[in-house]
N, C-alpha and C positions, 0 to 999 in steps of 0.2 A: 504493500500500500504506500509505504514513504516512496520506496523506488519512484511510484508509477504519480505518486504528488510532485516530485521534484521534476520530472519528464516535462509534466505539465506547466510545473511553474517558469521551466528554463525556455518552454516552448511561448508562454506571455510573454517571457522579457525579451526573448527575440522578435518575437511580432513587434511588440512595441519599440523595439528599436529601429525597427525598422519603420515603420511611421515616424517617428521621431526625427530617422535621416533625411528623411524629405522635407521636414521642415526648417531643419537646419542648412539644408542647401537651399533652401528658398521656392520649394517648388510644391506646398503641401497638395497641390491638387493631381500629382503623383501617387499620393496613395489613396487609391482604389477604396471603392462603398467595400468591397470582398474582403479588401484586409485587414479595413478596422472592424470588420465583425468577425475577424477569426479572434484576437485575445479576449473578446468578451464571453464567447463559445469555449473558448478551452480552459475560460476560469471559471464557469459557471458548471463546466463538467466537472472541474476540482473541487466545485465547493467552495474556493475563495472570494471574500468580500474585499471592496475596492481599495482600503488604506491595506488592506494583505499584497494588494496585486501592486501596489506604487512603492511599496517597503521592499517585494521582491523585484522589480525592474529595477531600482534607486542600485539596491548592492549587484545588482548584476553589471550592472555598467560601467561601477566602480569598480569592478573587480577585472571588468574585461572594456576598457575604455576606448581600444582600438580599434571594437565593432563597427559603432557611430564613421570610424573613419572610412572601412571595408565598406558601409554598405553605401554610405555617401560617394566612395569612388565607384563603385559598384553602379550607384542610378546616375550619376553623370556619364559613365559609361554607354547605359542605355538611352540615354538622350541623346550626346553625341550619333550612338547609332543612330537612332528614330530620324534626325534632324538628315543627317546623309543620305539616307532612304527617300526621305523628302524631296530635296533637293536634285537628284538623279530625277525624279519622276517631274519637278517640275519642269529642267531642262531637257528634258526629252517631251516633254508638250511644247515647250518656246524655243526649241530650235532655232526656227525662223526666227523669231524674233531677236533672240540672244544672238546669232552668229553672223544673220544677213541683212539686218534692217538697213532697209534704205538711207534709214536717220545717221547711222552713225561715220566715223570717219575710220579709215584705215592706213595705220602705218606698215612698214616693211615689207612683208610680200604680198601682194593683193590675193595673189592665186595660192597662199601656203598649204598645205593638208593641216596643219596645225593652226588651231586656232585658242587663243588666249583673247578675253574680255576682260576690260578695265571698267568698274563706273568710276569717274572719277567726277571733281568740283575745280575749279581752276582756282581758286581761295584755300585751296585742302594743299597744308602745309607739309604732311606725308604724302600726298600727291607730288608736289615738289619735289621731294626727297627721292621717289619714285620713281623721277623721270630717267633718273640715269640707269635705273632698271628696264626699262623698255627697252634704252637703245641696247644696252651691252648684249638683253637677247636677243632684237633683231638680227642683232651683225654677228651673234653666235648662231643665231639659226637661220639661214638662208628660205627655209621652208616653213617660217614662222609667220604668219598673220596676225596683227596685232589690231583685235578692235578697240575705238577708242567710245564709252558710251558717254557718253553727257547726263552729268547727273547733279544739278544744279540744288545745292541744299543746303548751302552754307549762306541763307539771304537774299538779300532783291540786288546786291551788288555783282553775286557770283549768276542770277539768272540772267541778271542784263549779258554782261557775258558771255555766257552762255547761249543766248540769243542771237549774237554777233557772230559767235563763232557758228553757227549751224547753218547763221545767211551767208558768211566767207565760205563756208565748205562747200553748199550748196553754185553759189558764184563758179569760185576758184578751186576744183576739189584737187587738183593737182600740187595745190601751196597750200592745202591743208596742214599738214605735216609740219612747214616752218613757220604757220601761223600757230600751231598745237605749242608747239617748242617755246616761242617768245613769249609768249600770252603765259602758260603757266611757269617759264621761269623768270619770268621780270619782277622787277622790286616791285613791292607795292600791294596793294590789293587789288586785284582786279577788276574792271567794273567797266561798263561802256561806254566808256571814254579812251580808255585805253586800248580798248582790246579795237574799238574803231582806227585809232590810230596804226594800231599794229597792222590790219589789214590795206588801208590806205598805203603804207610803207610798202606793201607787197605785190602792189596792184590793181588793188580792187578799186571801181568807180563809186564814187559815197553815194552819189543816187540812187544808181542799180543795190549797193550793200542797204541803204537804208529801207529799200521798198523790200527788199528780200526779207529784212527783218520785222515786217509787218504780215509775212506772212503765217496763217493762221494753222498752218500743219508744224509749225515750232512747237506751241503749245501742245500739242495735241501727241508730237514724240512726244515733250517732257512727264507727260500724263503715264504715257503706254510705258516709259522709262519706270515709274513712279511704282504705278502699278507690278511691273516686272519683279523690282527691288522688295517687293513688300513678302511677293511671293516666295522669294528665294533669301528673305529674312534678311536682305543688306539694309542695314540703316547710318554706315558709314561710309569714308571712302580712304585710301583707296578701295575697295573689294575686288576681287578678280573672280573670272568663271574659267576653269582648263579643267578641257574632256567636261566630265559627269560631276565634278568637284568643285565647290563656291569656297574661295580663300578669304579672310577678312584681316585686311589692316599688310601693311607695308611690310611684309617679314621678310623682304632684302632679295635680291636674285637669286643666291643660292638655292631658295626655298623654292621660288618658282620655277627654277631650272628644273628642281627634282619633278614638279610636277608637271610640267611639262614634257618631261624623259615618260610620265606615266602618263600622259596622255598617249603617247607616241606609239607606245608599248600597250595600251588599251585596242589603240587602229587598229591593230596589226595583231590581232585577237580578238577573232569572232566571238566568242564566246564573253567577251569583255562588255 
Protein backbone atom coordinates (compact mmCIF):
# COMPACT_ATOMS: atom_id res chain seq x y z
CA UNK A 1 0.00 0.00 0.00
CA UNK A 2 2.98 2.75 0.87
CA UNK A 3 4.63 1.31 -2.22
CA UNK A 4 1.63 1.95 -4.40
CA UNK A 5 0.87 5.65 -2.29
CA UNK A 6 4.35 6.90 -3.18
CA UNK A 7 3.87 5.79 -7.13
CA UNK A 8 1.02 7.96 -6.84
CA UNK A 9 2.24 10.67 -5.16
CA UNK A 10 5.65 10.98 -7.32
CA UNK A 11 3.23 10.41 -10.35
CA UNK A 12 1.28 14.25 -8.84
CA UNK A 13 4.56 15.86 -8.59
CA UNK A 14 5.45 15.09 -11.87
CA UNK A 15 2.28 16.12 -13.50
CA UNK A 16 2.46 19.09 -11.69
CA UNK A 17 5.76 19.81 -12.66
CA UNK A 18 5.06 19.65 -15.55
CA UNK A 19 2.36 22.34 -15.80
CA UNK A 20 4.33 24.33 -13.77
CA UNK A 21 7.01 24.35 -16.67
CA UNK A 22 4.84 25.92 -18.94
CA UNK A 23 4.34 28.47 -16.82
CA UNK A 24 7.54 29.32 -16.07
CA UNK A 25 8.58 29.49 -19.64
CA UNK A 26 5.67 31.62 -20.22
CA UNK A 27 3.55 29.71 -22.29
CA UNK A 28 0.60 28.34 -19.69
CA UNK A 29 -1.74 27.65 -22.58
CA UNK A 30 0.63 24.70 -23.33
CA UNK A 31 -0.68 22.75 -20.93
CA UNK A 32 -3.59 20.98 -22.06
CA UNK A 33 -7.46 20.77 -20.33
CA UNK A 34 -5.92 16.47 -20.39
CA UNK A 35 -3.09 17.36 -18.09
CA UNK A 36 -4.40 19.20 -15.55
CA UNK A 37 -6.89 16.76 -14.83
CA UNK A 38 -4.42 13.99 -14.69
CA UNK A 39 -2.82 15.16 -10.97
CA UNK A 40 -6.25 15.66 -9.71
CA UNK A 41 -7.33 11.94 -10.97
CA UNK A 42 -4.28 10.37 -9.54
CA UNK A 43 -4.66 12.11 -6.15
CA UNK A 44 -8.17 11.45 -5.74
CA UNK A 45 -7.23 7.76 -6.50
CA UNK A 46 -4.76 8.12 -3.57
CA UNK A 47 -6.82 9.50 -1.39
CA UNK A 48 -4.90 12.76 -0.89
CA UNK A 49 -6.29 16.07 0.06
CA UNK A 50 -4.98 19.33 -1.49
CA UNK A 51 -2.34 20.82 1.20
CA UNK A 52 -1.04 16.68 1.10
CA UNK A 53 -0.78 17.10 -2.64
CA UNK A 54 1.25 20.92 -2.56
CA UNK A 55 3.49 19.43 0.76
CA UNK A 56 4.30 16.53 -1.67
CA UNK A 57 5.03 18.60 -5.12
CA UNK A 58 6.89 21.44 -2.80
CA UNK A 59 9.67 18.59 -1.53
CA UNK A 60 9.77 16.83 -4.68
CA UNK A 61 11.18 19.68 -6.56
CA UNK A 62 13.27 20.56 -3.90
CA UNK A 63 14.60 17.51 -3.97
CA UNK A 64 14.82 17.19 -7.72
CA UNK A 65 15.02 20.97 -8.90
CA UNK A 66 16.42 20.19 -12.34
CA UNK A 67 13.12 18.61 -13.49
CA UNK A 68 11.59 22.23 -13.94
CA UNK A 69 14.62 22.65 -16.10
CA UNK A 70 14.36 19.08 -18.31
CA UNK A 71 10.86 19.80 -18.87
CA UNK A 72 11.04 23.48 -19.63
CA UNK A 73 13.90 22.48 -22.31
CA UNK A 74 11.82 19.64 -23.07
CA UNK A 75 8.43 22.13 -24.29
CA UNK A 76 10.72 24.74 -25.85
CA UNK A 77 11.92 21.96 -27.73
CA UNK A 78 8.54 21.02 -28.90
CA UNK A 79 7.78 24.46 -29.85
CA UNK A 80 10.64 25.12 -31.75
CA UNK A 81 9.56 21.91 -33.44
CA UNK A 82 5.70 22.96 -33.99
CA UNK A 83 6.86 26.42 -35.15
CA UNK A 84 9.32 24.64 -38.07
CA UNK A 85 6.57 22.48 -39.02
CA UNK A 86 4.64 25.65 -39.43
CA UNK A 87 6.80 27.53 -41.25
CA UNK A 88 7.66 24.62 -44.01
CA UNK A 89 3.90 24.45 -44.61
CA UNK A 90 3.48 28.20 -44.82
CA UNK A 91 6.35 28.54 -47.51
CA UNK A 92 5.36 25.89 -49.45
CA UNK A 93 1.68 27.69 -49.90
CA UNK A 94 3.68 31.25 -50.74
CA UNK A 95 6.16 30.01 -52.87
CA UNK A 96 5.12 32.56 -55.33
CA UNK A 97 4.96 34.98 -53.35
CA UNK A 98 8.11 34.47 -51.17
CA UNK A 99 10.57 33.79 -54.12
CA UNK A 100 8.91 35.45 -57.20
CA UNK A 101 6.82 38.40 -56.58
CA UNK A 102 6.97 40.96 -58.93
CA UNK A 103 7.38 43.60 -55.97
CA UNK A 104 10.56 42.66 -54.80
CA UNK A 105 14.13 43.52 -56.17
CA UNK A 106 16.90 41.09 -56.88
CA UNK A 107 20.56 41.19 -56.36
CA UNK A 108 23.26 38.79 -57.63
CA UNK A 109 22.17 36.17 -59.89
CA UNK A 110 18.62 36.71 -61.33
CA UNK A 111 18.43 33.12 -62.76
CA UNK A 112 20.31 31.39 -59.23
CA UNK A 113 18.67 27.77 -58.33
CA UNK A 114 19.31 29.14 -54.96
CA UNK A 115 17.30 31.35 -53.53
CA UNK A 116 17.61 33.26 -50.10
CA UNK A 117 14.92 36.07 -48.91
CA UNK A 118 15.71 39.09 -46.81
CA UNK A 119 12.80 41.20 -45.28
CA UNK A 120 14.50 43.94 -44.55
CA UNK A 121 13.61 48.05 -43.35
CA UNK A 122 16.21 50.59 -44.78
CA UNK A 123 16.35 52.25 -40.93
CA UNK A 124 17.15 48.45 -39.45
CA UNK A 125 20.59 49.11 -38.07
CA UNK A 126 21.28 45.07 -38.20
CA UNK A 127 20.13 45.41 -41.71
CA UNK A 128 23.20 47.70 -42.15
CA UNK A 129 25.37 45.53 -40.59
CA UNK A 130 23.96 42.83 -42.90
CA UNK A 131 24.60 44.31 -45.98
CA UNK A 132 28.14 43.05 -46.12
CA UNK A 133 26.54 39.69 -45.72
CA UNK A 134 24.71 39.72 -48.84
CA UNK A 135 27.59 40.71 -50.90
CA UNK A 136 30.35 38.25 -49.53
CA UNK A 137 27.48 35.45 -50.42
CA UNK A 138 26.72 36.61 -53.79
CA UNK A 139 30.25 36.63 -54.81
CA UNK A 140 30.79 33.28 -52.89
CA UNK A 141 27.98 31.90 -54.71
CA UNK A 142 27.77 32.50 -58.39
CA UNK A 143 24.28 30.53 -58.26
CA UNK A 144 22.81 32.49 -55.47
CA UNK A 145 19.64 34.62 -55.96
CA UNK A 146 19.27 37.16 -53.47
CA UNK A 147 15.73 38.52 -52.97
CA UNK A 148 15.51 41.78 -51.54
CA UNK A 149 11.71 42.14 -49.71
CA UNK A 150 10.77 45.41 -48.49
CA UNK A 151 9.41 45.43 -45.34
CA UNK A 152 8.99 48.91 -44.03
CA UNK A 153 8.32 48.90 -40.13
CA UNK A 154 10.56 50.82 -38.43
CA UNK A 155 7.90 54.30 -39.02
CA UNK A 156 6.42 56.73 -41.77
CA UNK A 157 10.21 57.60 -42.24
CA UNK A 158 11.59 54.17 -43.36
CA UNK A 159 7.83 53.74 -45.43
CA UNK A 160 8.44 56.93 -47.40
CA UNK A 161 11.45 55.16 -48.38
CA UNK A 162 10.48 52.44 -48.99
CA UNK A 163 8.08 53.89 -51.39
CA UNK A 164 10.86 55.46 -53.21
CA UNK A 165 12.80 52.64 -53.54
CA UNK A 166 9.87 50.21 -55.14
CA UNK A 167 9.02 53.42 -57.70
CA UNK A 168 13.27 53.59 -58.56
CA UNK A 169 13.07 49.67 -59.00
CA UNK A 170 10.10 49.67 -60.70
CA UNK A 171 11.72 52.81 -63.20
CA UNK A 172 15.28 51.75 -63.06
CA UNK A 173 15.40 47.85 -62.00
CA UNK A 174 18.63 47.43 -63.54
CA UNK A 175 20.28 50.23 -60.70
CA UNK A 176 18.37 48.78 -58.31
CA UNK A 177 21.10 47.11 -56.70
CA UNK A 178 23.36 50.45 -56.37
CA UNK A 179 20.37 52.21 -55.34
CA UNK A 180 19.69 49.16 -52.48
CA UNK A 181 23.55 49.63 -51.51
CA UNK A 182 23.49 53.69 -50.95
CA UNK A 183 20.18 54.19 -49.57
CA UNK A 184 20.78 51.43 -46.63
CA UNK A 185 24.38 52.28 -46.05
CA UNK A 186 24.25 56.13 -45.95
CA UNK A 187 24.52 58.11 -42.69
CA UNK A 188 21.51 59.04 -41.55
CA UNK A 189 18.07 57.98 -41.23
CA UNK A 190 16.59 57.24 -44.14
CA UNK A 191 13.49 58.93 -45.40
CA UNK A 192 12.25 60.44 -48.72
CA UNK A 193 14.23 62.84 -49.05
CA UNK A 194 17.03 61.09 -49.27
CA UNK A 195 16.47 58.06 -50.76
CA UNK A 196 14.91 60.78 -53.79
CA UNK A 197 18.19 62.08 -53.97
CA UNK A 198 19.84 58.82 -54.05
CA UNK A 199 17.84 57.83 -57.18
CA UNK A 200 18.10 61.24 -58.86
CA UNK A 201 22.03 60.72 -58.51
CA UNK A 202 21.46 57.48 -60.41
CA UNK A 203 19.33 58.46 -63.16
CA UNK A 204 16.07 58.53 -62.46
CA UNK A 205 13.65 61.46 -63.96
CA UNK A 206 11.93 63.09 -60.58
CA UNK A 207 8.75 63.35 -62.55
CA UNK A 208 8.44 59.96 -63.81
CA UNK A 209 10.08 58.72 -59.96
CA UNK A 210 7.57 60.95 -58.20
CA UNK A 211 4.34 59.78 -60.36
CA UNK A 212 5.68 56.09 -59.87
CA UNK A 213 5.41 56.79 -56.21
CA UNK A 214 1.98 57.51 -56.28
CA UNK A 215 1.23 54.43 -57.59
CA UNK A 216 -1.24 52.42 -55.67
CA UNK A 217 0.10 48.67 -56.07
CA UNK A 218 3.02 50.04 -53.48
CA UNK A 219 0.67 49.89 -50.91
CA UNK A 220 -0.87 47.02 -51.77
CA UNK A 221 2.87 44.94 -51.82
CA UNK A 222 3.45 46.41 -48.54
CA UNK A 223 0.15 44.94 -47.27
CA UNK A 224 0.64 41.36 -49.16
CA UNK A 225 4.55 41.92 -47.47
CA UNK A 226 2.73 42.42 -44.06
CA UNK A 227 0.51 39.94 -44.30
CA UNK A 228 3.24 37.24 -45.48
CA UNK A 229 5.44 38.26 -42.34
CA UNK A 230 2.70 37.78 -39.99
CA UNK A 231 2.30 34.27 -41.37
CA UNK A 232 5.77 33.08 -41.17
CA UNK A 233 5.97 34.86 -37.59
CA UNK A 234 8.63 37.72 -38.61
CA UNK A 235 8.14 40.75 -36.68
CA UNK A 236 11.63 41.94 -37.01
CA UNK A 237 14.38 42.58 -39.45
CA UNK A 238 16.60 41.47 -40.74
CA UNK A 239 14.62 37.96 -41.06
CA UNK A 240 15.66 35.73 -43.93
CA UNK A 241 13.71 32.74 -45.65
CA UNK A 242 16.43 29.62 -47.25
CA UNK A 243 14.94 26.59 -48.65
CA UNK A 244 11.89 25.55 -46.15
CA UNK A 245 13.80 27.44 -43.19
CA UNK A 246 12.76 31.25 -41.70
CA UNK A 247 16.18 32.71 -39.90
CA UNK A 248 15.42 35.67 -37.46
CA UNK A 249 17.97 38.56 -36.75
CA UNK A 250 21.58 39.02 -38.27
CA UNK A 251 23.53 35.86 -37.14
CA UNK A 252 26.44 36.86 -39.52
CA UNK A 253 27.39 34.97 -42.86
CA UNK A 254 28.78 32.08 -41.60
CA UNK A 255 25.26 31.01 -40.27
CA UNK A 256 23.64 31.72 -43.59
CA UNK A 257 26.35 30.20 -45.53
CA UNK A 258 25.47 26.88 -43.44
CA UNK A 259 22.15 27.34 -44.52
CA UNK A 260 22.29 27.93 -47.42
CA UNK A 261 24.82 24.75 -48.19
CA UNK A 262 21.40 23.06 -46.61
CA UNK A 263 19.31 24.57 -48.87
CA UNK A 264 21.59 23.33 -51.77
CA UNK A 265 21.67 19.89 -50.23
CA UNK A 266 17.62 19.95 -49.78
CA UNK A 267 17.58 20.60 -54.08
CA UNK A 268 19.36 17.91 -54.61
CA UNK A 269 17.00 15.42 -52.52
CA UNK A 270 13.94 14.40 -53.51
CA UNK A 271 12.88 13.27 -50.77
CA UNK A 272 13.80 16.62 -48.82
Amino acid sequence: MKKAILLATTGIAVAFAMLAAGYISGTPGTAHAESAKQPAAVAAAAGLDKKQIETIVREYLLDNPELLLEMQGALEAKQKEEQRVAHVEVIKQSKDELFNSAFDGIVGNPDGKTTIVEFYDYNCGYCKRAQADMHALTKANPDLRFVLKEFPILGPDSQKAHVVSMAFRKLMPEKYGEFHDKLLGGEGRAGEDNAIKIALELGANEAKLREAMNDPAIAEAFNRTYELANRLQISGTPSYVVGNEVVFGALGQDVLAEKIAAAKACQADSTC
